[in-house]
C-alpha positions in Angstrom: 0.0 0.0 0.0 1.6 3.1 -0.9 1.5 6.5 1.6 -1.4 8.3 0.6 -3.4 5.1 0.8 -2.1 4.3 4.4 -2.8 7.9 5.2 -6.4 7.7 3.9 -6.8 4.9 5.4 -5.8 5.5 8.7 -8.7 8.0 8.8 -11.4 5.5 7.9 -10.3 2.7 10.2 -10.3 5.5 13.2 -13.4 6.4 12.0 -15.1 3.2 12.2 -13.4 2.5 15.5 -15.1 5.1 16.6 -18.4 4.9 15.5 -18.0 0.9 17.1 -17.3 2.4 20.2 -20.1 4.7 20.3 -22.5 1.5 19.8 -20.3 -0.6 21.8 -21.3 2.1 24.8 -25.2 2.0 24.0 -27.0 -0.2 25.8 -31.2 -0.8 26.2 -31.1 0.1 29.9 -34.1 -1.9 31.2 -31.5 -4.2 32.8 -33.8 -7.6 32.7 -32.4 -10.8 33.1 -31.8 -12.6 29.6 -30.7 -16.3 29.7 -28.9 -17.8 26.8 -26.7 -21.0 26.0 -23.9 -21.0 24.3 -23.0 -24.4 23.3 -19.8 -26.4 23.4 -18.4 -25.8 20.3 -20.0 -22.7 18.5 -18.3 -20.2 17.1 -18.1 -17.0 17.8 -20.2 -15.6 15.0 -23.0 -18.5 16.4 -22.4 -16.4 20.1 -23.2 -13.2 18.7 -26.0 -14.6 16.5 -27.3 -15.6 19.7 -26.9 -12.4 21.8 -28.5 -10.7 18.6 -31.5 -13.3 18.8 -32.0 -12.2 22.4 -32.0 -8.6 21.6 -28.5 -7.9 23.6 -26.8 -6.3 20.2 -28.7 -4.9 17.5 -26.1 -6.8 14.6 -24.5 -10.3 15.2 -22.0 -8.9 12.3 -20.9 -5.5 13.3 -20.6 -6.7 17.3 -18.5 -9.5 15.4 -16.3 -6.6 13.9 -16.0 -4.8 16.9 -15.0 -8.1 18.6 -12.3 -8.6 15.8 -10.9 -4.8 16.5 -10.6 -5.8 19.9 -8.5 -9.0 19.0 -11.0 -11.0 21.1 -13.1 -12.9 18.3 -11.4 -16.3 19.1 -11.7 -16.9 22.8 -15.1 -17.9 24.1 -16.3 -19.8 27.2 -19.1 -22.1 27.1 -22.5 -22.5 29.1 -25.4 -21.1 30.1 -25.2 -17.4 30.8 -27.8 -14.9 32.3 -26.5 -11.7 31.6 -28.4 -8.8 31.1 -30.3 -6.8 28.4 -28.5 -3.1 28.3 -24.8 -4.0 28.9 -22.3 -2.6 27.0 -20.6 -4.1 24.2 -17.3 -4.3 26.0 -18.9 -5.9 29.1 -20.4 -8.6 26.8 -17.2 -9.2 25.3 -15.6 -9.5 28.8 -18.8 -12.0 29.6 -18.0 -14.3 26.8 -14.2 -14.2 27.3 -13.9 -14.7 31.1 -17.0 -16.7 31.4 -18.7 -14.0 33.9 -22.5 -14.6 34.1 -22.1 -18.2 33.6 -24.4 -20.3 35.4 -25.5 -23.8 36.3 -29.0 -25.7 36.8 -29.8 -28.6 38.6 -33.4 -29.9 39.5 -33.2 -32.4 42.7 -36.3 -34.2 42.3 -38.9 -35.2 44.9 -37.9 -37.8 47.5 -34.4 -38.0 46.6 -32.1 -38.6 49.0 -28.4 -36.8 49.8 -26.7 -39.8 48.4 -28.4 -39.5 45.1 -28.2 -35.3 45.3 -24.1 -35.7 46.0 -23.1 -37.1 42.7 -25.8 -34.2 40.7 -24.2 -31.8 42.7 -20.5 -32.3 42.5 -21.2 -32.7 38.9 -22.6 -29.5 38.3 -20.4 -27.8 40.4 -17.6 -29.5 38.8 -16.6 -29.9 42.5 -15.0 -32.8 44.8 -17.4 -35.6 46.1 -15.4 -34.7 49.3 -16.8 -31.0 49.5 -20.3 -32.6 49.1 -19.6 -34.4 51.7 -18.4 -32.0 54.1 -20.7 -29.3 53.0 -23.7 -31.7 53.8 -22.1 -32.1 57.3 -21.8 -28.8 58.0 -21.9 -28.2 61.6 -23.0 -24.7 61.8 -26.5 -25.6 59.7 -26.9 -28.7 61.7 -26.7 -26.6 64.8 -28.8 -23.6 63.5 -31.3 -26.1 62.1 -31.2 -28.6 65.2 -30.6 -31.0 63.4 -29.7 -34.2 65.7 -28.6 -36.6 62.7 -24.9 -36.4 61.4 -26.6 -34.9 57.8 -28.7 -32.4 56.5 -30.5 -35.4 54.6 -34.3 -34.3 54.1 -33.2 -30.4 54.5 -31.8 -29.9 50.8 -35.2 -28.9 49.4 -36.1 -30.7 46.0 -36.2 -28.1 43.6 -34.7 -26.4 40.1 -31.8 -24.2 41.3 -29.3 -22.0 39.5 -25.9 -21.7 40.6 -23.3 -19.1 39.8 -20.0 -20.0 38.0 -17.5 -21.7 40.6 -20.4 -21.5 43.0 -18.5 -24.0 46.2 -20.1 -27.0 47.4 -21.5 -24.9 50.8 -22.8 -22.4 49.1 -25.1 -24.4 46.7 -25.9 -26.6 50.3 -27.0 -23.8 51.8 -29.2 -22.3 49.1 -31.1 -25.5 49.0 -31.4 -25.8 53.0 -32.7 -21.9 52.8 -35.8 -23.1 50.3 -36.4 -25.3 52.8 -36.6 -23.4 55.6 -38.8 -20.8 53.2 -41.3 -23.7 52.3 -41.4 -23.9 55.9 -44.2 -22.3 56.7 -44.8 -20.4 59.7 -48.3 -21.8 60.1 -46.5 -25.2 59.8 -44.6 -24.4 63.0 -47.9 -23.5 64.7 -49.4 -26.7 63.7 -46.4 -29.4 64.8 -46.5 -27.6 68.5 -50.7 -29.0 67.7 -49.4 -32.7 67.0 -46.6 -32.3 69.7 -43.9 -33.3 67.2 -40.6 -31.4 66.1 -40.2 -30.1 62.5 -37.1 -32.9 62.4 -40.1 -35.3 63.2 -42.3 -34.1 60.5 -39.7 -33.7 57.9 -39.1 -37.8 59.1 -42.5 -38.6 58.4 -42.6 -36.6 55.3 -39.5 -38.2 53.4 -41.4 -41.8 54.4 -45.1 -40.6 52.9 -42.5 -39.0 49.9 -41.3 -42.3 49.0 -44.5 -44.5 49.7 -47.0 -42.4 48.0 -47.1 -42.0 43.9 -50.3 -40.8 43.6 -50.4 -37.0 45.6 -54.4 -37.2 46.9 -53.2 -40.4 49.1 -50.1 -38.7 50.4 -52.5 -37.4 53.7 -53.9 -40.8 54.2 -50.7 -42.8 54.3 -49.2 -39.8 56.9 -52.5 -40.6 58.5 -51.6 -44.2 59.0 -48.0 -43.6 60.0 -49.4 -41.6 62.9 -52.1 -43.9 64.2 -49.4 -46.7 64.2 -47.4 -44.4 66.5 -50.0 -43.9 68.3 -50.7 -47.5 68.8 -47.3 -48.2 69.4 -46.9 -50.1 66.6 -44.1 -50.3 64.3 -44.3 -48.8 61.4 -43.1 -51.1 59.4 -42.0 -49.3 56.3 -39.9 -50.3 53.4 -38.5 -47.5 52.4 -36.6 -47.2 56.0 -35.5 -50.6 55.3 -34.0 -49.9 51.7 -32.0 -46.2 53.7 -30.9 -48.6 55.5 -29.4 -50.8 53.2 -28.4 -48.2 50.9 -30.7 -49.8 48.2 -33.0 -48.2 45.5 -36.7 -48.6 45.5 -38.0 -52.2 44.7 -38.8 -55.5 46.6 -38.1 -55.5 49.5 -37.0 -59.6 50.9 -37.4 -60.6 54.6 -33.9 -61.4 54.5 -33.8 -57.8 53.8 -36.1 -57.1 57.4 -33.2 -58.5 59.3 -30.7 -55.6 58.8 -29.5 -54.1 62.1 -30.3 -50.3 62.2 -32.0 -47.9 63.4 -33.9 -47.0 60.5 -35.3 -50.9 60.5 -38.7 -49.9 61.5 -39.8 -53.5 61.3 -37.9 -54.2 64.1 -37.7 -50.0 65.5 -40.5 -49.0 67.1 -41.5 -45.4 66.4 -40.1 -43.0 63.7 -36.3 -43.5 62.2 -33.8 -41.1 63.8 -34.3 -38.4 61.0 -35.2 -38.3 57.2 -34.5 -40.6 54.3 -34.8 -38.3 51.2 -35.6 -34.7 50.1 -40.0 -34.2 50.5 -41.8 -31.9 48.4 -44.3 -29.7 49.8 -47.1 -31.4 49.0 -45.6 -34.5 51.6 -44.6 -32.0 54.2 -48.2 -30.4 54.2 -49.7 -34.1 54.5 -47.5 -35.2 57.6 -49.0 -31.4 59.1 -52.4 -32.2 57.9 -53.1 -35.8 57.9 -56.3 -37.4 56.7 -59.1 -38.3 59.4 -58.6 -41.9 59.1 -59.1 -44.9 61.3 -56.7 -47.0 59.0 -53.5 -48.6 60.3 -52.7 -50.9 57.2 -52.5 -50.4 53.0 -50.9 -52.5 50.6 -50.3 -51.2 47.0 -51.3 -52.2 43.9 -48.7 -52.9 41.2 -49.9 -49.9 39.1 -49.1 -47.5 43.2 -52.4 -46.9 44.5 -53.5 -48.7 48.1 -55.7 -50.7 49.5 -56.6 -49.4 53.0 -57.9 -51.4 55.9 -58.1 -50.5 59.8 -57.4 -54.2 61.1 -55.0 -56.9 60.8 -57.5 -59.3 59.5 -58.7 -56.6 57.0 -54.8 -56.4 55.8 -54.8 -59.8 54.9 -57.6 -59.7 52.8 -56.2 -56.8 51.1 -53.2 -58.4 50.4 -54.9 -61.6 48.7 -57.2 -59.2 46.9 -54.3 -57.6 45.2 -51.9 -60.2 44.5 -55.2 -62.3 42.7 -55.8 -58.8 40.6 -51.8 -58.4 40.0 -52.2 -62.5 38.8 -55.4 -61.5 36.3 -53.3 -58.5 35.2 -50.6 -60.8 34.3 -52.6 -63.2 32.8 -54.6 -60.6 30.5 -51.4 -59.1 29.9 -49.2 -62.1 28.9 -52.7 -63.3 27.0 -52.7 -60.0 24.8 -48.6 -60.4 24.3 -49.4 -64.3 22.7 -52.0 -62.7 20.4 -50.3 -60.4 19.3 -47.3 -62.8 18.3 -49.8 -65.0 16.9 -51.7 -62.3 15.0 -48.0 -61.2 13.4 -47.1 -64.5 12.5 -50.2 -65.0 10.6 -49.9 -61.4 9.1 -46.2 -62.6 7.7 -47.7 -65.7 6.3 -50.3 -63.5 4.6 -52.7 -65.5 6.4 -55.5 -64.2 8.7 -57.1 -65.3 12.1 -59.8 -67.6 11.4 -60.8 -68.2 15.0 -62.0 -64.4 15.3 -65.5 -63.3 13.6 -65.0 -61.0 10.5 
């Protein structure tokens, strides 16, 4: 290039510099939250496609110059950011170089229980199973919540969080524990000084109705029978205690299994386990509070999860044979169904058709 074309030039680049910056500094100014992924791999024409889609830069290609001028048009971090509509050019350039305004989700789901939540958590975090486990044994929160078991298993409230970038493994523990102690409501305390229980109690009862109940209207009447058995004295004989204590998922449970030494065996424990066995959602918390007005002190569930519910022993039995001879007729109308349909697809292959069905 010779020197009157640098010098002219020189001009026109300043120029457009300039008028870059000037739209680099202008911003909406309504300072919303916008959400946006940028996924592994994109480029960084894709990124500002996407902050253009969102309405964060007016032109995907002119922030792309700009970004080019700066030198910065190569180096991008990946993830979900929520950054926010208004902010200068520069600071979304920063954003996507650095990473600032990154942030992670995780949904714990309903009756879940801290060694299921650890591993979601650390991955997410991108943290140490070790700080899970320390940060779930926090002392301070176990004092503050008086909490008499070793964990905060029951308080990490089953929900869809959002965590900041590098976010530690206490600080996403104790945003869970504080929707907890938020869902707590402070009618709820009111009501457990009614029933004469503590809230570590309640939350107990509420992580055992959690994992026995899959239909939500029966969640009251299964807390109802809980509490009558404690009432009675009578153990309360619950699976889902025995598979905490075995560290097992949910499924059969054996009478070998009933044998386990523990004191969340409540087949041989009278009374409630020393504290929680998963995360409950409201909907169990508010049916340990508010129990159904029931005699029962028995149910037995069908294989589809609703429950038969009877008041005696005697009762119970019945129940039980009444279900297992509809589980065998469900079976035997299902396995019936499977053989004609293998039939019917055998004959269809043969190009033959069933002649032991009316036309």
């Amino acid at each position: 290039m010779g020197e009157r074309a640098m010098r002219s030039a020189s001009p026109r680049r300043a120029l457009v510099f300039a008028a870059l910056a000037l739209a680099a500094a202008c911003g909406g100014a309504t300072g919303a939250e916008v959400r946006l992924t940028i996924r592994k791999g994109s480029s960084f024409r894709e990124a500002a496609d996407s902050l253009a889609a969102h309405g964060l830069v007016r032109s995907a290609r002119v922030f792309g110059i700009y970004a080019k001028l700066r030198g910065h048009d190569r180096t991008l971090r990946y993830g979900t950011y929520v950054l926010r509509d208004g902010m200068s050019w520069g600071q979304l350039l920063d954003a996507l170089r650095a990473g600032r305004g990154i942030v992670h989700s995780l949904t714990i789901p309903e009756g879940y229980p801290i060694s299921q939540i650890a591993p979601l958590l650390a991955e997410v975090l991108d943290v140490p199973a070790e700080s899970i486990d320390a940060a779930v044994r926090d002392t301070a929160l176990l004092h503050r919540l008086d909490i008499p078991t070793p964990t905060l298993e029951g308080y990490l409230f089953p929900d869809t969080y959002t965590f900041a970038d590098r976010a530690t493994a206490r600080e996403a523990v104790r945003v869970m524990v504080e929707r907890f102690e938020k869902e707590w409501k402070p009618e709820y305390e009111a009501r457990r000084k009614e029933m004469a229980m503590s809230r570590h109690d309640i939350l107990t009862l509420a992580s055992i109705v959690e994992k026995e109940v899959r239909r939500r209207e029966e969640g009251p009447v299964v807390a109802a029978v809980y509490l009558n058995r404690l009432k009675a004295h009578i153990p309360l004989q619950a699976d889902p205690t025995v598979q905490y204590a075995l560290g097992k998922k949910p499924g059969r449970v054996f009478f070998k299994d009933l044998r386990v030494e523990s004191p969340y065996n409540t087949y041989k424990v009278t009374g409630l386990p020393p504290g929680p066995i998963a995360s409950p959602g409201g909907a169990s918390i508010k049916a340990a509070l508010y129990p159904a007005k029931v005699p029962y002190r028995y149910f037995v569930a069908h294989p589809d999860g609703h429950h038969e519910f009877r008041r005696t022993y005697t009762e119970h039995l019945e129940a039980i044979k009444l279900v297992r001879g509809a589980a065998r007729a469900d079976s035997t109308t299902r396995e019936e169904r499977l053989r004609t349909a293998a039939r019917d697809s055998a004959l269809r292959s043969l190009g033959l058709k069933d002649s032991t069905r009316k036309p």
